[in-house]
C-alpha positions as CSV (number, residue, x, y, z in Angstrom):
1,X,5.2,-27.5,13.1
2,X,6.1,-25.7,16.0
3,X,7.4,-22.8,14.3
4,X,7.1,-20.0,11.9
5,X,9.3,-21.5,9.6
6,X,6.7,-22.8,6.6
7,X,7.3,-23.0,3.2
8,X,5.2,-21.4,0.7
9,X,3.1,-22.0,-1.0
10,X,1.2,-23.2,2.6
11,X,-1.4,-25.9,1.5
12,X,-2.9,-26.7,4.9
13,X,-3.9,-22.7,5.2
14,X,-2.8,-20.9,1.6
15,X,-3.8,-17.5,3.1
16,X,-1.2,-17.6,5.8
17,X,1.0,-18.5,3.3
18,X,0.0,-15.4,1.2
19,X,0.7,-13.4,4.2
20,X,4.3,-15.1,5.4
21,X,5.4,-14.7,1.4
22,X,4.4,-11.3,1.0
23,X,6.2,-10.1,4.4
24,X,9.5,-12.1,3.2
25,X,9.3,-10.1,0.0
26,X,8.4,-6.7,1.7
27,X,11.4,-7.2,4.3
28,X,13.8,-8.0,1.3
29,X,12.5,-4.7,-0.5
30,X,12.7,-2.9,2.6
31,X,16.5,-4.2,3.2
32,X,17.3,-3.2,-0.3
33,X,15.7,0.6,0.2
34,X,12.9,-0.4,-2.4
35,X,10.0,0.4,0.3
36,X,9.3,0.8,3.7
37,X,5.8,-1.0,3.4
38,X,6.5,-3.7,6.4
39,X,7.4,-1.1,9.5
40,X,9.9,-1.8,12.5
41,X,6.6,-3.3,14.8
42,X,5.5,-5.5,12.7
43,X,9.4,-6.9,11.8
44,X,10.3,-6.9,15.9
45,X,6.5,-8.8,16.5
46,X,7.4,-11.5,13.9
47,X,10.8,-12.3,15.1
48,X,9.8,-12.4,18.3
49,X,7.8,-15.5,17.3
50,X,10.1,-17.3,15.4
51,X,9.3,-15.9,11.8
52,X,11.9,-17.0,9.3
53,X,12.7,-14.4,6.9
54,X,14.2,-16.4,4.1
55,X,13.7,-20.4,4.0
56,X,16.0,-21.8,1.5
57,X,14.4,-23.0,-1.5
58,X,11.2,-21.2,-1.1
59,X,11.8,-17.7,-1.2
60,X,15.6,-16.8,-1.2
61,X,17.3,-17.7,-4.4
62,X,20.9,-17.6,-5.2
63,X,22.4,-13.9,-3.7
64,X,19.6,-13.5,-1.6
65,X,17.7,-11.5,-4.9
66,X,13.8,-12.7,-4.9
67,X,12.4,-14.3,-7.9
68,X,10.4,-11.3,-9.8
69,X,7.4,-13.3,-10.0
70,X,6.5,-13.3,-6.3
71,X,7.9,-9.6,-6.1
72,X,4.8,-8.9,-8.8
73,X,2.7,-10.9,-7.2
74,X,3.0,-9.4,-3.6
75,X,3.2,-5.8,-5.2
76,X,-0.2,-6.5,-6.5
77,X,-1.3,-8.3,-3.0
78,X,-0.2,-4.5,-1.3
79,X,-2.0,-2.4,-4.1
80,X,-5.5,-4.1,-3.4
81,X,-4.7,-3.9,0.7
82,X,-4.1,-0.9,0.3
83,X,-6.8,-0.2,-2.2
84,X,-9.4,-1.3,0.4
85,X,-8.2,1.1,3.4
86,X,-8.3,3.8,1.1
87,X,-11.9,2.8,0.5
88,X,-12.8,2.2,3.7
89,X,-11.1,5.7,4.6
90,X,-13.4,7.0,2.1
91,X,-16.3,5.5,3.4
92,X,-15.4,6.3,7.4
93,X,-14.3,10.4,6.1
94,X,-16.1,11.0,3.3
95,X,-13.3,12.3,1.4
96,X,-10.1,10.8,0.1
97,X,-7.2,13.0,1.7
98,X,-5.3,10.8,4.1
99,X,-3.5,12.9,5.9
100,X,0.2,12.1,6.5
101,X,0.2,10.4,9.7
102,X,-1.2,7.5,8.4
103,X,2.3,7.2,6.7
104,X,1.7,3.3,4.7
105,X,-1.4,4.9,3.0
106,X,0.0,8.4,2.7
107,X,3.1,7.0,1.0
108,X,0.6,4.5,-1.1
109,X,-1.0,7.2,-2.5
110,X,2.0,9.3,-3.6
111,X,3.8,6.4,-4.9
112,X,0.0,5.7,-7.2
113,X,0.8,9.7,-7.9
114,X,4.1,9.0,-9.3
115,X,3.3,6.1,-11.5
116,X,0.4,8.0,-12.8
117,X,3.1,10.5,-13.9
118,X,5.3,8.0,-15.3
119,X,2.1,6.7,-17.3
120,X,1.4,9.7,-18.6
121,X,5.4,10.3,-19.9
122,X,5.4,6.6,-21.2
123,X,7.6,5.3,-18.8
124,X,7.6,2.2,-17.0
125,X,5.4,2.2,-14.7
126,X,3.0,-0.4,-12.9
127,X,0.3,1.7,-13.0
128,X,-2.0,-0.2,-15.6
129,X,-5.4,0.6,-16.8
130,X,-7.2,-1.5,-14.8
131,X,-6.0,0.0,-11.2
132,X,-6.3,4.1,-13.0
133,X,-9.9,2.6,-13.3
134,X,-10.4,1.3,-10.1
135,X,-8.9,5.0,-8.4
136,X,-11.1,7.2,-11.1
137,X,-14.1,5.1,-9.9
138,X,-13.9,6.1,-6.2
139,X,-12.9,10.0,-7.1
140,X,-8.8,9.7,-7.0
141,X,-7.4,13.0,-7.3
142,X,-4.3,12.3,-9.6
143,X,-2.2,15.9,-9.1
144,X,-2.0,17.2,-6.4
145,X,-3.0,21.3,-7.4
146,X,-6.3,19.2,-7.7
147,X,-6.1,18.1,-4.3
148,X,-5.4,21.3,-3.0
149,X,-8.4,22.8,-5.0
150,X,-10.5,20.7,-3.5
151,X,-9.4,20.7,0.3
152,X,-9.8,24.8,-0.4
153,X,-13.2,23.8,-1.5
154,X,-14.1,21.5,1.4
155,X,-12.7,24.3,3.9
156,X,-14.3,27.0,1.6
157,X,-17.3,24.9,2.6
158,X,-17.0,24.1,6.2
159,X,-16.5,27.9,6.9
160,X,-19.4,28.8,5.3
161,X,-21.6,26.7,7.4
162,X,-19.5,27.4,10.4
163,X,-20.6,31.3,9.9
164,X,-24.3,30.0,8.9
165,X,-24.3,28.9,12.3
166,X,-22.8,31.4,13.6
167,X,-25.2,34.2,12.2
168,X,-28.3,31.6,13.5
């Protein structure tokens, strides 16, 4: 104790052990170029406490490469975060176009976009049925000539009551 150096699995609080695995494996993606999920903040806050990014034995294996299991695992741990802020954007905006400046869940939603592609061309992808499901469910707009169909509808729309208004 003392320090954020615990080994995972955690069993006195396997939540925070969730969340220090899943930030080792997003900082090792994101020193390898595979994402920039995990931003500069939140690496400079957990340093500045002590956190350990590797702990031999737990996470790190030979060559500093992570065991693909966990990488799976956390990739699936993201996808549902981020699957719940783009419901709860939903449910705070009414729609589903994030704009850019929320950059994790702006880039979420392209990457989703690019492994729908790859689904559709039989390629590897880790989109699976279940999670094309989940984003059809809440009104996912796959391409993005959709999207832009129906943000020219919603403006479309908003004008037209803005000159209702207007005319009142």
């Amino acid at each position: 104790f003392g320090n954020c150096n615990i080994s995972v699995p955690y069993k006195i609080k396997p939540e925070l052990g969730e969340f220090v695995r899943t930030h080792r494996i997003l900082y090792g993606q994101k020193k390898k170029g595979i994402n920039d999920l995990l931003s500069d903040e939140q690496m400079d806050r957990l340093e500045k406490v002590g956190f350990s990014w590797a702990v031999k034995g737990a996470v790190e294996q030979e060559d500093t490469t992570f065991n693909a299991d966990w990488e799976c695992e956390a990739c699936d741990v993201i996808w549902n975060i981020r699957y719940g802020e783009l419901c709860e954007f939903q449910d705070f905006h009414g729609h589903l176009d994030v704009p850019s400046d929320n950059r994790n869940l702006f880039q979420w939603i392209s990457e989703q976009r690019l492994e729908y592609c790859k689904k559709e061309l039989d390629e590897y992808t880790t989109m699976t049925d279940e999670k094309e499901k989940q984003l059809n469910e809440i009104g996912f707009q796959w391409k993005v000539d959709d999207l832009a169909r129906n943000h020219d509808s919603k403006w479309r729309n908003y004008f037209d009551q803005l000159i209702e208004v207007e005319e009142s």
